[in-house]
N, C-alpha and C positions, 0 to 999 in steps of 0.2 A: 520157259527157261529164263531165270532170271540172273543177269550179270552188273558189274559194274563195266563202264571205261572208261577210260583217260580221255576228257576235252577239256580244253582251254586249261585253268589250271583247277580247274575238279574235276570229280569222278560223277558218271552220268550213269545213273540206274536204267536201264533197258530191260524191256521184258516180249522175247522171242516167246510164238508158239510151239507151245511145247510139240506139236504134231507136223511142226514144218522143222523145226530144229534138226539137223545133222549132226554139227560137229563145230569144235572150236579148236583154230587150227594156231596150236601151242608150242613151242620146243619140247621135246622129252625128256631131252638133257641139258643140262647145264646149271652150276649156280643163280639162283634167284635171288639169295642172299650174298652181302657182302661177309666171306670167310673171314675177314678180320678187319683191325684197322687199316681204311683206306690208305693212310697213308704209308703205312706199313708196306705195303704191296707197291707203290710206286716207288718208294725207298728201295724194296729189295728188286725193284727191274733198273735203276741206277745203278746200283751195285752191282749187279751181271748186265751190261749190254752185249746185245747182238751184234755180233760181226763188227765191231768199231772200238775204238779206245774208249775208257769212260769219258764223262763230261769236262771233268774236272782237268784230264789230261790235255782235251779240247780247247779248253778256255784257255789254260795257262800261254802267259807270255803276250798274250792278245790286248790290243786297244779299244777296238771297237766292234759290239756284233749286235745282231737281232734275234727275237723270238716271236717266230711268228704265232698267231694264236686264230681260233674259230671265233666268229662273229656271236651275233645275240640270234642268230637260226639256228647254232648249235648247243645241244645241253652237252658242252667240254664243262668238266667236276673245276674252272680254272682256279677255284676259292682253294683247291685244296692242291693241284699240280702248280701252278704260279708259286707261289710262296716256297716253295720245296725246292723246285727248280733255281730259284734265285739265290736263295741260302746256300746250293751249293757251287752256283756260279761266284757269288762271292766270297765264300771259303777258300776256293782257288784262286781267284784272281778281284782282290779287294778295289781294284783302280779298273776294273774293265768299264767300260762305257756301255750300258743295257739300253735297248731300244726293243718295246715290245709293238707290234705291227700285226694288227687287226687285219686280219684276210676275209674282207669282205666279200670276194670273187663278186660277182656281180650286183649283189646285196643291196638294200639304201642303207648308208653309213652307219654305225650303232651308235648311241646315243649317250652321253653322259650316264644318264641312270641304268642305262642297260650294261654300262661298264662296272658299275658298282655292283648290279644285281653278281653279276658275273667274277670281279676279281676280289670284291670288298672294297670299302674305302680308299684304306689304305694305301693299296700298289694303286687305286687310281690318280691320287694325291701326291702320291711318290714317286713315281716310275713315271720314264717318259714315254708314253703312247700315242702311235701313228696310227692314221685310218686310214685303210686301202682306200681307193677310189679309182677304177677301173678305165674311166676316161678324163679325168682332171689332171692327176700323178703324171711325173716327169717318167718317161718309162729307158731302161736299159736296153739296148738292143743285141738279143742273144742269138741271131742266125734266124734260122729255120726252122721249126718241127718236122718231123719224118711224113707228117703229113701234108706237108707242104706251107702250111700256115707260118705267118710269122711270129717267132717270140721273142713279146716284149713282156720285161717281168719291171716290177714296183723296183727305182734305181737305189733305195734305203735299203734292201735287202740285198743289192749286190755290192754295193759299195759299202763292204764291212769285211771285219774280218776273219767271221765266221756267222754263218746261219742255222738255227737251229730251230724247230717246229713242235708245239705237243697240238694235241686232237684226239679225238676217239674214232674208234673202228665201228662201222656197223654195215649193213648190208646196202647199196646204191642202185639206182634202179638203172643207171648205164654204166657208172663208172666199176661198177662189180660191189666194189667197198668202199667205205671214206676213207678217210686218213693219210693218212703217206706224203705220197706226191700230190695230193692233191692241196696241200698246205701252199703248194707253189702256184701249180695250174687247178682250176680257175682261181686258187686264194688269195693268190698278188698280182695276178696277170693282167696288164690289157684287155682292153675289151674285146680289141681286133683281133687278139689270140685264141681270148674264150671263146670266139665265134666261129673262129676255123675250126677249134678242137669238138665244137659243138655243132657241125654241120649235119645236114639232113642223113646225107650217106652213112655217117656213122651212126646217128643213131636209131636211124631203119638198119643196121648191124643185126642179124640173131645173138651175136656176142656179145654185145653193150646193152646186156642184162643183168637183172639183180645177182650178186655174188660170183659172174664172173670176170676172172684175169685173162687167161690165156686165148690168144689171140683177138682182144677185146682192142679194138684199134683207138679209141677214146683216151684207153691207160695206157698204152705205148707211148700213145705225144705227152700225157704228166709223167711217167719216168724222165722220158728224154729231157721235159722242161725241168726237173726236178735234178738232175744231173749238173745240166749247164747253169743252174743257180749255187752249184754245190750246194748242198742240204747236207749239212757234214753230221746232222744225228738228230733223231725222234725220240719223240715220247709220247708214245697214244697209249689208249686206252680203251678198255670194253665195260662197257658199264650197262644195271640191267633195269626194268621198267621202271625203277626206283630212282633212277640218274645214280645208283651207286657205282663205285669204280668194286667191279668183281676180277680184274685182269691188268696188267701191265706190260708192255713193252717199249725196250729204248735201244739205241743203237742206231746201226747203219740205216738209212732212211730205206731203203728197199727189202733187206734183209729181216730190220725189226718186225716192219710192217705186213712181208707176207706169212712173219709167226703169227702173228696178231689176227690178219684174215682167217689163217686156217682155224684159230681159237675160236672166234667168232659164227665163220662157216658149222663148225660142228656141232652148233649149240643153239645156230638161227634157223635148220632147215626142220622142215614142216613137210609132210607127204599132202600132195594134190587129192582133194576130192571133191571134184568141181560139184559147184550147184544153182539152182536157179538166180538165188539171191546171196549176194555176200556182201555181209556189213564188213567194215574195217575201220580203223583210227590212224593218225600221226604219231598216236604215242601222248596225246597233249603237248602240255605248251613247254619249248618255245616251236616244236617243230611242225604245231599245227595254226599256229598262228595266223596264216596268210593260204589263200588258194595252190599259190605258185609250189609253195612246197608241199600240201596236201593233195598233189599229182603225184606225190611218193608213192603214200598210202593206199593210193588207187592200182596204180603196178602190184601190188600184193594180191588185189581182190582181183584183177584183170588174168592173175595167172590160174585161179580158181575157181573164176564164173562159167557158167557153162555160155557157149555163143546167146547173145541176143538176151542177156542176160538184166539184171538191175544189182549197182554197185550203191549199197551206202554208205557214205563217208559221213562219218562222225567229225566234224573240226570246226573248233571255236571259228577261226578267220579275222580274229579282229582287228588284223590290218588290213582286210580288204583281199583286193587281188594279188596285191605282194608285187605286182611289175603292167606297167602299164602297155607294155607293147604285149603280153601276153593276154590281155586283156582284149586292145583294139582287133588283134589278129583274131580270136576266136568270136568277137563281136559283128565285124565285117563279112563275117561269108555266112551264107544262107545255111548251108550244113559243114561237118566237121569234116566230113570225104571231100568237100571243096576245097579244105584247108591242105590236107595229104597232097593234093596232086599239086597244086601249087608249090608246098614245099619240095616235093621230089624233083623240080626244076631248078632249086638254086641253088646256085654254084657254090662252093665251098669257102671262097673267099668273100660270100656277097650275103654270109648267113648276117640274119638280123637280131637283135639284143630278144633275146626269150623266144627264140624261135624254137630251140629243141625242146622246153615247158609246152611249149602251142603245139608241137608236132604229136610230144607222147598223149598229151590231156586227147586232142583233137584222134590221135587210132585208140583209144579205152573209149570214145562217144562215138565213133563211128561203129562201135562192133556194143555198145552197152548201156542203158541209161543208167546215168548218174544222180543219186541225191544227195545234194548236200545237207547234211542237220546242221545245224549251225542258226541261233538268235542274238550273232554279235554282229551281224554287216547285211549290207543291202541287198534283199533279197532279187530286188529288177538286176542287179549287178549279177547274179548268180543265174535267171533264164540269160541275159544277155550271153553269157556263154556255154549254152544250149543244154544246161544242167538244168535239175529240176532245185527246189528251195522247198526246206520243210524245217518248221521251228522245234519240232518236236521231236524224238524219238518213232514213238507212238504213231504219227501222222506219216509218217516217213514210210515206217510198216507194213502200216493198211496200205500207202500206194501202191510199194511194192507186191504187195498179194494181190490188188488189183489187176495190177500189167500181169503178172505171172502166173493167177490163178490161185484158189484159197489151197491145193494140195502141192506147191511149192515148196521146192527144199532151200535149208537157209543155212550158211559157213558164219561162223565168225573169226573177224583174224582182228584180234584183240590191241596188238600192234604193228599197224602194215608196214614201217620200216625198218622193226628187226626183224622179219622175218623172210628165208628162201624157199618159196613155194616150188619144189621138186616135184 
């Protein structure tokens, strides 16, 4: 069986046994094409919002607001929502004062060109842009989360006079989904907050799983932080392996959003049919970029492997690990079960910067081995954290049939983070 996938930014030819091959595990439904013009479609979710006045009503009378926007980890369409967005903030209100603010949530800063990659030139040259920065930022201090953690959000986003967020929808491997609230928490937040909201407890959660909300204790502390920032209106989006925008929704920040999930939801789940071996991808770049986020990918195959399984991940990585403390932590301990019990000791207030990356990476190694393909970064760097390294497709394979035996069955999940393995 012969397929393409998405790494780095091309398409990598793979070629399965056709007598170990199973199944590729696809959405059945949903647009794969963009219905029409992109921007067509973001124009007519401005023109009907959810649950909230339009933008335009928003704006009026106002001096000063932000818009918060996804980092260079996310493929947000921003070339084609930016510009839209702004045209009709200044339609309504020609003298408002625009501050657009990079929600980095824990991230390393985005970069000059990766601004351009992402907004064009233009608004980079024109528009004035903030980069989060999770422990440098002067921060606001908004109480408490229901979790007890404390929230402190980016003070450029509160001290305005009104906030407003675009991003896209897709399926989260704790938080249920992106978008929404999470523009707020982790996107402007504290690192001290992202820490509490990301403590061991929650996300050893059975709830703070891909695609779910309810009773997902994770999304409860980004509502609540999403609240007390007032997020007075979204605009996300669903967009499909293509990065095209197929969906829009705008409005009340919680209302727009859980239209948007259930759109999303219904187009991203996938029936379980676990198997020995399961390849996966990030999607390519920019979401496969770096390790830290290519622990996404791996929750897709994790929900599909049979126990004691082998996961291959497909991901360029050519920034490396993506976070140095996820790194050191899965470095220093002898096995990945030493890392769990470890974690399940610390307190919620005393979580450390990519400890919930290290918690989930560290239970998919404890129960699977992992290959990474990937011939853009150090492959010592990749056993260091108790993965295997294979430059090839090909080589990658043959290990797996190795560990697993040549009558091995084999899943493909072509992109591990739009998809809800039910």
């Amino acid at each position: 069986m012969k397929m393409n996938l998405p790494y780095d930014m091309q398409q990598l030819e793979v070629d399965i046994p056709d007598e170990n091959f199973v199944c590729s595990l696809v959405p059945e439904e949903g647009e794969q094409a963009a219905r029409e013009n992109q921007a067509t479609i973001v124009e007519e979710a401005l023109a009907h919002p959810i649950g909230s006045p339009s933008l335009e009503e928003l704006v009026k009378g106002k001096k000063r607001m932000v818009i918060i926007t996804s980092d260079h980890t996310r493929p947000v369409p921003s070339h084609i929502t930016m510009p839209i967005l702004l045209q009709h903030i200044r339609a309504a209100n020609p003298a408002v004062d625009i501050t657009i603010l990079i929600a980095t949530g824990f991230h390393r800063p985005t970069t000059r060109e990766e601004l351009v990659k992402k907004f064009g030139e233009q608004i980079v040259e024109k528009e004035h842009i903030v980069i989060h920065h999770a422990f440098d930022d002067e921060m606001a201090d908004l109480g408490t989360l229901p979790s007890g953690g404390k929230l402190l959000l980016n003070r450029v986003a509160i001290d305005t006079d009104l906030l407003i967020a675009e991003g896209f929808i897709e399926p989260h491997f704790f938080a249920g989904f992106s978008g929404g609230r999470k523009a707020i928490l982790p996107g402007i937040a504290s690192g001290t907050t992202v820490m509490a909201n990301h403590c061991s407890e929650f996300i050893a959660s059975p709830k703070a799983r891909t695609g779910i909300l309810a009773n997902n204790p994770i999304h409860k502390d980004m509502l609540y932080a999403a609240k007390q920032a007032k997020l007075a209106f979204i605009l996300n989006v669903a967009i499909n392996p293509e990065k095209e925008i197929i969906a829009a929704f705008a409005g009340d920040s919680e209302k727009a959003h859980e239209t948007g999930c259930r759109f999303v939801a219904k187009r991203a789940e996938v029936k379980k049919q676990p198997t020995d071996i399961v390849v996966t991808t990030n999607g390519g770049y920019p979401l496969d970029q770096n390790i830290y986020q290519a622990v996404k990918g791996m929750t897709a195959a994790e929900a599909n492997c049979k126990e004691q399984g082998v996961i291959i991940m497909v991901a360029g990585c050519r920034d490396g690990h993506g976070g140095e403390s996820l790194y050191r932590q899965l470095k220093e301990v002898a096995t990945p079960g030493e890392l769990l019990a470890r974690f399940a000791k610390v307190p919620r207030n005393e979580t450390a910067p990519d400890q919930w990356e290290a918690q989930i990476l560290a239970r998919i190694l404890d129960k699977f081995t992992v290959i990474m393909v990937t011939d853009k970064c150090d492959p010592q760097m990749i056993l260091n954290m108790h993965m295997e390294q294979a430059s090839t497709f090909a080589e990658a394979m043959q290990r797996a049939l190795a560990i697993k035996g040549p009558k091995a069955t084999v899943s493909v999940i072509p992109d591990g983070v739009s998809v809800i393995v039910r």
